[in-house]
N, C-alpha and C positions, 0 to 999 in steps of 0.2 A: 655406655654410648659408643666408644672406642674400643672397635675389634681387633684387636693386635691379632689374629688365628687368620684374617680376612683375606689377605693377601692384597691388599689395597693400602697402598702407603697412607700414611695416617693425618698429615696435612690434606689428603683427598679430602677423607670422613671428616673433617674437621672445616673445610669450605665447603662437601657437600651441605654440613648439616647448618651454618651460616646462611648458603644457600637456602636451603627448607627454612629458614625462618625468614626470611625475606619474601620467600614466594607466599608464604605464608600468613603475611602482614604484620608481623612482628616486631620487626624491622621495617618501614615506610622509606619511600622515596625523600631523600635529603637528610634521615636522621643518623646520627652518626650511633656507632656501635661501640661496646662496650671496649673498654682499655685492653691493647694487647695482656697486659697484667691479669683483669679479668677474664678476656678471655682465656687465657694459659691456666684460669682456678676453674672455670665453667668447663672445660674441658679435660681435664688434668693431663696438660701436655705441656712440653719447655716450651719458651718461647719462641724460639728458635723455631717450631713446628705450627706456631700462629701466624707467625713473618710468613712463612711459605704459603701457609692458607690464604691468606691476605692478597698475598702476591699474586696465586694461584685467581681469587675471587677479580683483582685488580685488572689482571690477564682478559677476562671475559666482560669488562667492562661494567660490572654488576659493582663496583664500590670504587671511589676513588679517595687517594690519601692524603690528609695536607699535612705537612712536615710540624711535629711537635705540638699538634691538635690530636692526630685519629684519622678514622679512616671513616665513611660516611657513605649509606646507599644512595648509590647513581639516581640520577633525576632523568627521566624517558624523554628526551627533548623533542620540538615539534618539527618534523621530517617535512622538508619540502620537495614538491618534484622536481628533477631534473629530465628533462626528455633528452633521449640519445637518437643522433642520427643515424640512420642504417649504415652499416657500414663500422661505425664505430667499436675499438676496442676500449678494454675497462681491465684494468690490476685493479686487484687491492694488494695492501701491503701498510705496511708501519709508517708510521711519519718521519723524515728525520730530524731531529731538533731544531734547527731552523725552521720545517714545516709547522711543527709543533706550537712555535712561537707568532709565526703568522698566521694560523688557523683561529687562534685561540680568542677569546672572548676579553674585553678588560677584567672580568673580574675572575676569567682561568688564570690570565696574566699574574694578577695579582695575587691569588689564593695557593696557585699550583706551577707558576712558572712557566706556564703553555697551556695547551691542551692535555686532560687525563691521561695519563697514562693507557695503555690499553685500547686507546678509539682510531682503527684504520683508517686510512684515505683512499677514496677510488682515484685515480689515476684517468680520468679519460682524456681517450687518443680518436678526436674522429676523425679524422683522414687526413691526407694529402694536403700540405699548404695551410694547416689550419693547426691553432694553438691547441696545447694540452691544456688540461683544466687540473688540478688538485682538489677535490671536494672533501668535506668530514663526513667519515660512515656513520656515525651517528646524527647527523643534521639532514641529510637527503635520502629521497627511495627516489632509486632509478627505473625509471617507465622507458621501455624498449617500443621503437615504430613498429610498426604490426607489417610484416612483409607481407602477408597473403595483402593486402591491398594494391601492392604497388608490382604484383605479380601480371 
């Protein structure tokens, strides 16, 4: 399963193919995944090179880890709209720990210390005299005002 010839580091193949059973239904939203130990046998790689996959998979928000449990696929949460007003800018970028900690749900609090790892915040700036907002990329889909209207 593991092409050491590939030229693709090997924690890649190793969260790609985590990945493919996830997409695959293998792996379900909420159920947690096999023990780094297992994985390091299901793969035949050190662990050292699961941690990275993991990490790598944690990275893209597709799995998060609770400390001395495992690590467990992500749950699709329900996206609420935010409408932006024209004019307004929008970062994303990382949260930082403090964000983290206020973003976070009682039972992120509780399970994970904050929010997952891996889950960006938009940043919106909409203008002049008016407050920023900090929002979680995975709880919002931002809806842009349609300027041909107000053209």
């Amino acid at each position: 399963m593991i092409d050491y010839s590939s030229g693709v580091p090997v924690y890649r193949q190793v969260a790609a193919a985590i990945r493919d059973d996830i997409t695959a239904g293998r792996y379900r939203p909420g159920a947690w995944l096999p023990s780094e130990a297992q994985l390091s046998q299901m793969y035949e790689v050190g662990r050292d090179t699961v941690r990275e996959a993991l990490a790598y998979l944690r990275a893209e928000g597709r799995i998060t880890t609770v400390r001395k449990r495992g690590s467990m696929v992500a749950t699709e949460p329900v996206r609420e709209p935010h409408h932006l007003p024209i004019g307004a800018r929008v970062i994303t970028r990382m949260p930082s720990p403090d964000e983290r900690r206020e973003l976070a749900t009682s039972v992120e609090l509780r399970e994970f210390g904050g929010m997952p790892e891996g889950v960006p915040v938009f940043e919106i700036i909409p203008g002049p005299r008016k407050h920023r907002r900090i929002l979680r990329g995975d709880r919002v889909e931002l809806l842009f005002e349609d300027m041909s209207s107000h053209e």
